[in-house]
Structure formats: structure tokens, C-alpha cells
FIRO-499871 format. One record per residue (C-alpha): x, y, z. Coordinates in steps of 0.05 Angstrom, whole numbers, padded with zeros to 5 digits, always signed. Last residue first. Example, Ala and Ser with C-alpha at 12.3 -4.5 7.8 and 13.67 -1.06 7.14 Angstrom:
% residues 2
+00273-00021+00143+00246-00090+00156
END
This chain:
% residues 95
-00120+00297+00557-00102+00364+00547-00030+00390+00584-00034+00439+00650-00041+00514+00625+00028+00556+00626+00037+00593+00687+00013+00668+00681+00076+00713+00688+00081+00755+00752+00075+00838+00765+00107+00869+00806+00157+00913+00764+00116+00913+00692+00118+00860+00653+00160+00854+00585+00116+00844+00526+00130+00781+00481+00119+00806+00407+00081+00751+00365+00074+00721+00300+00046+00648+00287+00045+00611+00226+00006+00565+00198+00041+00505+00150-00003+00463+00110-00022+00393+00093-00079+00384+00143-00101+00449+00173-00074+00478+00239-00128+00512+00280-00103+00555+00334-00124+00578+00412-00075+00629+00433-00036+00633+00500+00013+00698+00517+00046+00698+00577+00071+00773+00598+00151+00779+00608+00201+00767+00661+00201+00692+00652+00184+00676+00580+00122+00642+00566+00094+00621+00491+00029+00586+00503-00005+00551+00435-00066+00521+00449-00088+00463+00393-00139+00457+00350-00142+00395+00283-00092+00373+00244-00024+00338+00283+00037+00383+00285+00106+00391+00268+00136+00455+00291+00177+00484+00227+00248+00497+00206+00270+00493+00132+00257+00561+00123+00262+00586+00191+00222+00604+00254+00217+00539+00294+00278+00535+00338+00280+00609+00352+00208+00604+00392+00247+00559+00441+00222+00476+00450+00156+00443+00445+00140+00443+00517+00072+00399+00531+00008+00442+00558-00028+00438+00489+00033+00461+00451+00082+00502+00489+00135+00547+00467+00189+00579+00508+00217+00647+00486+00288+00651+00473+00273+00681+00403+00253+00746+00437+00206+00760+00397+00173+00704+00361+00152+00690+00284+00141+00613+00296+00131+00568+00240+00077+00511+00251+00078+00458+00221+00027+00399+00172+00070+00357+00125+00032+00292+00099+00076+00232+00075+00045+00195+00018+00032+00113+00031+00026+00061-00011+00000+00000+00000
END
């Protein structure tokens, strides 16, 4: 039987590039590992939640849809937090 091998990433447009990304509660690896040409995050079809977390900056977590057979792509700015303030902890993984 044959079999064609399906490609579906995410590519990470991340500032700083040190910034940890997490895929439904599991740690993926650093934003800078997934933001070039021939770098992507591979991924199963279907929603996920996306946290990027960076000690001494804001949390961010977005809810994507990654389509079969394509790449999505994710662009974001990490904001630095302000004296006091603490970074939301990264939601617990999806069962």
C-alpha cells in the first residue's frame, strides 16, 4: 500500500527568540527553533493552544487551527511586565 507523507507545522515568528513554546500544555522547544525556512513545529490537524512564556515577560496563549497539509504561522511580540507583576503559568496539558 502506498503511503504519501503529509506535512502539517507551525513556523514561529517570536520576539525574543528565547521564548518557550508550548503546545497543548507539553514544551515544544524555544520560539528560535521553529522560525526558519527549513524549520517548522510539526503538528497533528485539528486545535491546539499555543502558550509562549518567558520569565520576566507577559504569557501569551492562543487557541489555533492547523489544517492538514499546511504550514500556519504564528507572529508575536512578548511584552516585558511591569515591576510586580508575575507571568501566568502555562495551562496543564489536554487529555
Amino acid at each position: 500500500m502506498d503511503q504519501c507523507r503529509h506535512e502539517t507545522h507551525l513556523k514561529t515568528d517570536i520576539t525574543p527568540k528565547q521564548t518557550e513554546v508550548y503546545v497543548d500544555g507539553y514544551y515544544a522547544g524555544v520560539a528560535g527553533d521553529f522560525d526558519g525556512i527549513f524549520q517548522g513545529l510539526d503538528m497533528s490537524p485539528g486545535g491546539h493552544v499555543v502558550t509562549l512564556r518567558l520569565e520576566g515577560y507577559r504569557t501569551i496563549t492562543r487557541n489555533i487551527y492547523v489544517r492538514p497539509d499546511s504550514t500556519s504561522r504564528l507572529k508575536e511580540t512578548m511584552e516585558r511586565l511591569t515591576p510586580g507583576e508575575v507571568s501566568d503559568p502555562v495551562p496543564l496539558p489536554r487529555r
